[in-house]
Structures are given as structure tokens and as C-alpha cells.
C-alpha positions as CSV (number, residue, x, y, z in Angstrom):
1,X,0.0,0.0,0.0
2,X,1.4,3.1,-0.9
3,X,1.9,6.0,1.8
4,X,1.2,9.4,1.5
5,X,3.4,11.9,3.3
6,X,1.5,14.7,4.2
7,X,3.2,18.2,3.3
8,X,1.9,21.6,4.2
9,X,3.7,25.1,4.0
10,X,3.2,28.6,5.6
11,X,5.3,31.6,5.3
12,X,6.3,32.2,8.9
13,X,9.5,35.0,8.1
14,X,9.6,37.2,5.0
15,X,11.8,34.8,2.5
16,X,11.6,31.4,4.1
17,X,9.0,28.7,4.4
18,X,8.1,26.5,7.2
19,X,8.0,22.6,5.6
20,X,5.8,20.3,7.8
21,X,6.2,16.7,6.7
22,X,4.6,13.3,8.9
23,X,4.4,9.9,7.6
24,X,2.7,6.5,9.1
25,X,5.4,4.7,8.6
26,X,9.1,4.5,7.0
27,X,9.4,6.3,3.6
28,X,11.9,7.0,1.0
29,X,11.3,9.6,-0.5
30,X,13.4,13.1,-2.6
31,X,11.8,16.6,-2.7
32,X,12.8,19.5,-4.0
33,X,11.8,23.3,-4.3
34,X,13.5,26.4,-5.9
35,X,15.5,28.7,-3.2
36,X,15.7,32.4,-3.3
37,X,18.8,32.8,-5.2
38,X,20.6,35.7,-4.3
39,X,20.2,34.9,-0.1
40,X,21.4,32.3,1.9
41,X,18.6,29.3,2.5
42,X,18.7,27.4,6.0
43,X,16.6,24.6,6.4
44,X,15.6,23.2,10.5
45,X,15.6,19.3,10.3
46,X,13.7,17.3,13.3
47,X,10.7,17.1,15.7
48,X,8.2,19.1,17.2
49,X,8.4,23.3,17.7
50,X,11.3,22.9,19.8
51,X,14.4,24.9,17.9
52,X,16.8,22.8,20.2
53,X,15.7,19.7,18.4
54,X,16.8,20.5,15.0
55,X,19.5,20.0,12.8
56,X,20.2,23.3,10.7
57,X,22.0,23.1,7.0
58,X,22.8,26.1,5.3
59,X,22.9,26.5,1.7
60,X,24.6,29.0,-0.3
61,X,23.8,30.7,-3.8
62,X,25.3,28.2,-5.7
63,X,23.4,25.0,-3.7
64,X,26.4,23.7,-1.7
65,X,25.9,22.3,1.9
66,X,28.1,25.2,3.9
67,X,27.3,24.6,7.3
68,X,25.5,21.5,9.2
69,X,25.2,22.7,13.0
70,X,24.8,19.2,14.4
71,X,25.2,15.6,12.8
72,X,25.5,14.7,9.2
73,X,25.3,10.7,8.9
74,X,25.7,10.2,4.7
75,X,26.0,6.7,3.1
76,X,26.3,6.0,-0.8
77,X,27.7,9.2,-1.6
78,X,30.6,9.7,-4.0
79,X,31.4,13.5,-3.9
80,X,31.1,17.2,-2.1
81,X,32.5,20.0,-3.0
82,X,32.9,22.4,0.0
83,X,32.1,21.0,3.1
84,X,32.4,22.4,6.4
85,X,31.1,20.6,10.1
86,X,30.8,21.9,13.1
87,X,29.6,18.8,15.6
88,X,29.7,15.3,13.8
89,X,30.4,13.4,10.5
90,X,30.0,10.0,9.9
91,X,30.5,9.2,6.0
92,X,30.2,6.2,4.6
93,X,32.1,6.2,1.2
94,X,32.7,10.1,0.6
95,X,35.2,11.5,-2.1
96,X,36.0,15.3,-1.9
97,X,37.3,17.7,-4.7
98,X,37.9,20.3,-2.2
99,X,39.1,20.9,1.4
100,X,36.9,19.8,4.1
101,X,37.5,21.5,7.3
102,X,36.0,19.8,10.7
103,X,35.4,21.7,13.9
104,X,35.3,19.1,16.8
105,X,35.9,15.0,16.4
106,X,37.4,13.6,13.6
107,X,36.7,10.0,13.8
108,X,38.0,7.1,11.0
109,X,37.6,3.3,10.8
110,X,39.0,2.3,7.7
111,X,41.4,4.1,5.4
112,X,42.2,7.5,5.0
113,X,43.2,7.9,1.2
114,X,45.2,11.1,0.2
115,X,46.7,12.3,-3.2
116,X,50.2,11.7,-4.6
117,X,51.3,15.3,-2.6
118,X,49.1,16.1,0.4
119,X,49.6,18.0,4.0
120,X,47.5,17.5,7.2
121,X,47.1,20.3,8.7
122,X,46.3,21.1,12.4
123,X,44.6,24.5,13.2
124,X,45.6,25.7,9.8
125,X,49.8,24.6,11.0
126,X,51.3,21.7,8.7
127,X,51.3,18.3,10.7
128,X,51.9,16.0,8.2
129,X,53.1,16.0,4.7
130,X,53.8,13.6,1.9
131,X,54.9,14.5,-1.5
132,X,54.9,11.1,-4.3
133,X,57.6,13.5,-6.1
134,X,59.9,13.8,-4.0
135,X,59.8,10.7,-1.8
136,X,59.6,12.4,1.1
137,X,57.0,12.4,3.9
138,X,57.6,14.8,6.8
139,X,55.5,14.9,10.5
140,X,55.4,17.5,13.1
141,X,55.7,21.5,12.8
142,X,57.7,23.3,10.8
143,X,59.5,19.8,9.5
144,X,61.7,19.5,6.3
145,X,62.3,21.6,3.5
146,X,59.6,20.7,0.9
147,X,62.1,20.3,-2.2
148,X,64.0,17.5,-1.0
149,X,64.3,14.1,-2.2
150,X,64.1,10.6,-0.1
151,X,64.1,12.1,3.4
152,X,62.1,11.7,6.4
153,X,61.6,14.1,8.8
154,X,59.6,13.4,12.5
155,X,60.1,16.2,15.1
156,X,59.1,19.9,15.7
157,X,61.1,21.7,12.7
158,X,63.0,18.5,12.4
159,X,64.9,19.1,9.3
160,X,64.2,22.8,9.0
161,X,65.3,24.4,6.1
162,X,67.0,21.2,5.1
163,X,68.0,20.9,1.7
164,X,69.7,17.8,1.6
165,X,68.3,14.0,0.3
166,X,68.0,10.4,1.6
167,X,68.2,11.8,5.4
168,X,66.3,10.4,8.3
169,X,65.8,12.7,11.1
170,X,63.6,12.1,14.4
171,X,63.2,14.8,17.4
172,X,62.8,18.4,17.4
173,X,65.2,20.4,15.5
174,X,66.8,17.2,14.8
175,X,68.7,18.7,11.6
176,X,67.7,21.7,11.5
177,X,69.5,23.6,8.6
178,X,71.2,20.3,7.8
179,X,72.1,21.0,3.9
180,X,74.4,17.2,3.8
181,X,72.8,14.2,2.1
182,X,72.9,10.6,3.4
183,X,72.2,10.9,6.7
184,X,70.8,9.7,9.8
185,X,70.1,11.9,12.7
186,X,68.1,11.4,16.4
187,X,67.9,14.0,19.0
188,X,66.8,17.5,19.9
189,X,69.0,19.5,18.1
190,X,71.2,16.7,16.9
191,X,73.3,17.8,13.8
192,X,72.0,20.9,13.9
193,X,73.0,23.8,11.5
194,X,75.6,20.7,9.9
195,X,76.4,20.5,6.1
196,X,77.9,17.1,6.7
197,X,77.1,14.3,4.5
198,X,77.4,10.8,5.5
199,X,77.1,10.8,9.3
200,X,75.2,9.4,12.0
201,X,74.5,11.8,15.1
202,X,72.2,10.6,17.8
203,X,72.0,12.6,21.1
204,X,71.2,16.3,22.0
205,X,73.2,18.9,20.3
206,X,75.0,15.6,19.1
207,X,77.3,17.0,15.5
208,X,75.9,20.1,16.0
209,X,77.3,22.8,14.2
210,X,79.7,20.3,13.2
211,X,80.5,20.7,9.2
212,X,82.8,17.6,9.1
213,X,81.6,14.4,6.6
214,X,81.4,10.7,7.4
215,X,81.3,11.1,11.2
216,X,79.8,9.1,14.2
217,X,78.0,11.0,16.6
218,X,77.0,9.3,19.5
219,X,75.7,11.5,23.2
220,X,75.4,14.2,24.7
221,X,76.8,16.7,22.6
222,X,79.4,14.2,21.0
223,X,81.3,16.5,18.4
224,X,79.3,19.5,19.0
225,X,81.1,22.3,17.4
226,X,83.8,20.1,15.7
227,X,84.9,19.7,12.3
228,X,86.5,16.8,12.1
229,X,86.2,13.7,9.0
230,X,85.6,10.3,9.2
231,X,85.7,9.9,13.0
232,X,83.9,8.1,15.5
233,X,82.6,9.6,18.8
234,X,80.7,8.1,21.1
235,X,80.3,9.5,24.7
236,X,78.9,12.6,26.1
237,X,81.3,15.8,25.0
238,X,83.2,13.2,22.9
239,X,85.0,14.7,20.1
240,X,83.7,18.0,20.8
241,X,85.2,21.4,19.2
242,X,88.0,19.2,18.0
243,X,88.7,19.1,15.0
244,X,91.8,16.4,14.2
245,X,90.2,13.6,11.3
246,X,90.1,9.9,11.0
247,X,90.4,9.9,15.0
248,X,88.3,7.4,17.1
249,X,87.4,8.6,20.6
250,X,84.9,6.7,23.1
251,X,84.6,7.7,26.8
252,X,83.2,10.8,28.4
253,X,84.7,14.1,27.0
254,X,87.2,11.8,25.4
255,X,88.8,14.1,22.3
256,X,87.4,16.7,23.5
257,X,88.9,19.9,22.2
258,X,91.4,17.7,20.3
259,X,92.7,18.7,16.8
260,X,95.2,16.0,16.5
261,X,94.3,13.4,13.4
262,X,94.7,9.9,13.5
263,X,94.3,9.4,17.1
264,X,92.4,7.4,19.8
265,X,90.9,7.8,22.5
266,X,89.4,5.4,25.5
267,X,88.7,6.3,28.6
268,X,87.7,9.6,30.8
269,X,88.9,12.7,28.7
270,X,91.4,10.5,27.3
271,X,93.1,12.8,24.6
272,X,91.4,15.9,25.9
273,X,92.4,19.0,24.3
274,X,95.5,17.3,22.9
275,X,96.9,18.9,19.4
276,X,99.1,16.4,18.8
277,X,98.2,13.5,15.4
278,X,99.0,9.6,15.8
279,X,98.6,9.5,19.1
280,X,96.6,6.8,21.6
281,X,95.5,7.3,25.3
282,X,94.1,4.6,26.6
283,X,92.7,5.3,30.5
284,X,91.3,8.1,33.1
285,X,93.1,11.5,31.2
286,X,95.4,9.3,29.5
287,X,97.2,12.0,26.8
288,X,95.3,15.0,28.9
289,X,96.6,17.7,27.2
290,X,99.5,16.2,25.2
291,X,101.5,18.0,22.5
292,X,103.9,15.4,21.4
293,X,103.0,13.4,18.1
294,X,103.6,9.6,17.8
295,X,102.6,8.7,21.5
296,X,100.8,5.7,23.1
């Protein structure tokens, strides 16, 4: 048996129309009526008189869904163009051609699929980025330099003005204004205003400022301020402002200062602030301040 809905319409504001619509049982059913076109139509969706039991949509002069006050449950449909909610969304199979900006909960079960080069934003601030091109995908604020290739880039301005390729970087700052390519860097600050290429620095501060190339940074500021080549530093201070290459120093503050090349150091500022090359300290201070070349 077919159902009837009843319809009826007054005027109760200059411009709009009140729609009263009851049915005896569930229907399926479209209707549609010309707007006023140069104003903006809203339309009250619920029961009873009550204005606090309504869901308002606004439409513009061009008949796109602007503004839905309250939920918005949609199922089977493909696209919208211009979509903006202020409460709730729940979509079941929605493509969109243009940005869709949500005021409140976001919540997804299932997939989120983006374009080849797409950013994430978070009030209006870039959160997370992914450009096909480029091979790079970038997550934070104010992350990686958007014209380099094969990097990745985790951290608050982690890689920064970074113009460099196939770099991994992870904490804040983490390579910031790191122009060297092939590299891997972990740690506020770590390798830091560094035009290094080839070097691992893991640690705060660790190879900051430090413009030498295939270096090992690991601590606390390990090599900070040094400029040393194809070293290896591991310990806090180790290797830092020194500037002596292929030297190997491991302990705390061990090579610290040092500009001596091809030396080692083990132990507690072994080979501290000693100038001298081919030298190896091995122990508490060992070479402390030595000037004399050839020593073990």
C-alpha cells in the first residue's frame, strides 16, 4: 500500500518557508523546491516546535551544503564539494574535490586515502606532509624543506630548512638547517645547523654545528662544534670542538677539544684538548693535554 506523506507550508518570516512533513510509517522519499537565489537558505531538520531539536544546514547561492550545526550521517555518496562541520560526520564512502575543514571529532575506521602530494594540517599549521615526487614524507611543525628528495623528517622543525636527500631525522630540530645528504640523525638538536654528508649523530646537540663528513656521533653533545672527518665519537662531550680527522674517541669528553688526526681515545677525557696527530690514550686522562705526536 502506498503511503502518502503529508506536506503543508506557511510563510512564517519574510523569505523562508516552514515545511511540515509526517508519515505513518518509514518512507523513501526526494523533494525538491526552488530557493531564493541571491540569499542564503537554511533549512531546520527534526521534531516538534522545539528549535533545540533541529539540525540546521545552510545552503549557499550556488546550492552547496556550507554549514551543518549538528550531525551529518551520509552513506552512498561519491562526492562534495565544499564541506564544512561543526559537531559530527559519519560518511560512509565520501570523495572530496575540495578541502573539508571539521570543527570538533574527527573519527575514521578504515582508510584515510590522500593524493600523490598532500599536508595535514592542524589549526591551519602543517602536521603531516607527503609529497609522491619527492619521496619524502615529513610529521610535526615546521618539519623539512619541501624540495628534498628521499628524506624523512619526525620532530618539531626536524629538518628545517633542510636541503639535503635520503636523510632520516627524528626529534625536534633534529637537523635543522642540515644542507648534507645521506644521513641519519636522532635527537633535539642533533646535527644541527651541519652541512655534513654521511654521518650518523644521535643525542642532544650531538654533531651540532659540526660541518665535518662521514662522522659518528653518539651523546650528549658528541662533536658538537667540531669539524672533524671520518671519526667516530661516542660519549657525552666526545669529540667535541675538536677538529683532528680519522680519530676514534669513546669515553666521556674523550677528544674533547682535540685537533690532533689519527688518534684514539678510550677512557675519561682520554686525549682531551691534545693537538698532537698519531697519538693513543688509553685510560682516566690518558694524553690529557699532550702535544707530542707519535705517543701511546
Amino acid at each position: 500500500m502506498a503511503i502518502t506523506p503529508i506536506l503543508t507550508t506557511d510563510t512564517f518570516e519574510e523569505g523562508r518557508q516552514k515545511i511540515n512533513t509526517s508519515f505513518d510509517a518509514v518512507l523513501a522519499q526526494t523533494y525538491s523546491w526552488d530557493m531564493i537565489a541571491s540569499t542564503t537558505n537554511t533549512f531546520f531538520i527534526g521534531d516538534g516546535d522545539n528549535a533545540g531539536n533541529f539540525t540546521t544546514i545552510r545552503v549557499d547561492d550556488s546550492n552547496q551544503i556550507v554549514v551543518i550545526n549538528k550531525s551529518l550521517n551520509v552513506a552512498g555518496l561519491t562526492t562534495i564539494s565544499g564541506l564544512n562541520i561543526t559537531n559530527y560526520l559519519n560518511v560512509s564512502g565520501l570523495t572530496t574535490t575540495q578541502d573539508v575543514s571539521v570543527n570538533g571529532d574527527l573519527g575514521v575506521i578504515g582508510n584515510i586515502n590522500l593524493p600523490d602530494t598532500s599536508t595535514i594540517r592542524f589549526n591551519d599549521i602543517p602536521f603531516i606532509q607527503y609529497d609522491d615526487s619527492l619521496y619524502s614524507i615529513a610529521m610535526g611543525v615546521g618539519w623539512g624543506h619541501t624540495h628534498s628528495q628521499f628524506n624523512t623528517f619526525i620532530g618539531w622543525s626536524t629538518g628545517g630548512s633542510q636541503a639535503g636527500t635520503h636523510s632520516t631525522m627524528l626529534g625536534a630540530s633534529a637537523g635543522y638547517e642540515q644542507n648534507g645528504n645521506y644521513n641519519t640523525i636522532v635527537g633535539y638538536n642533533a646535527a644541527g645547523y651541519n652541512a655534513g654528508s654521511n654521518i650518523i649523530a644521535i643525542g642532544q646537540t650531538a654533531g651540532y654545528d659540526n660541518q665535518g663528513t662521514y662522522q659518528i656521533y653518539i651523546g650528549d653533545s658528541a662533536g658538537l662544534f667540531g669539524d672533524g672527518a671520518y671519526g667516530v665519537n661516542i660519549g657525552v662531550n666526545a669529540g667535541r670542538s675538536g677538529d683532528g680527522s680519522y680519530s676514534v674517541y669513546l669515553g666521556w669528553e674523550a677528544g674533547r677539544s682535540s685537533d690532533g688526526d689519527r688518534s684514539i681515545g678510550i677512557g675519561y677525557q682520554a686525549n682531551r684538548s691534545g693537538d698532537a696527530p698519531d697519538v693513543i690514550a688509553l685510560g682516566y686522562r690518558a694524553g690529557y693535554q699532550n702535544a707530542i705526536a707519535n705517543q701511546f
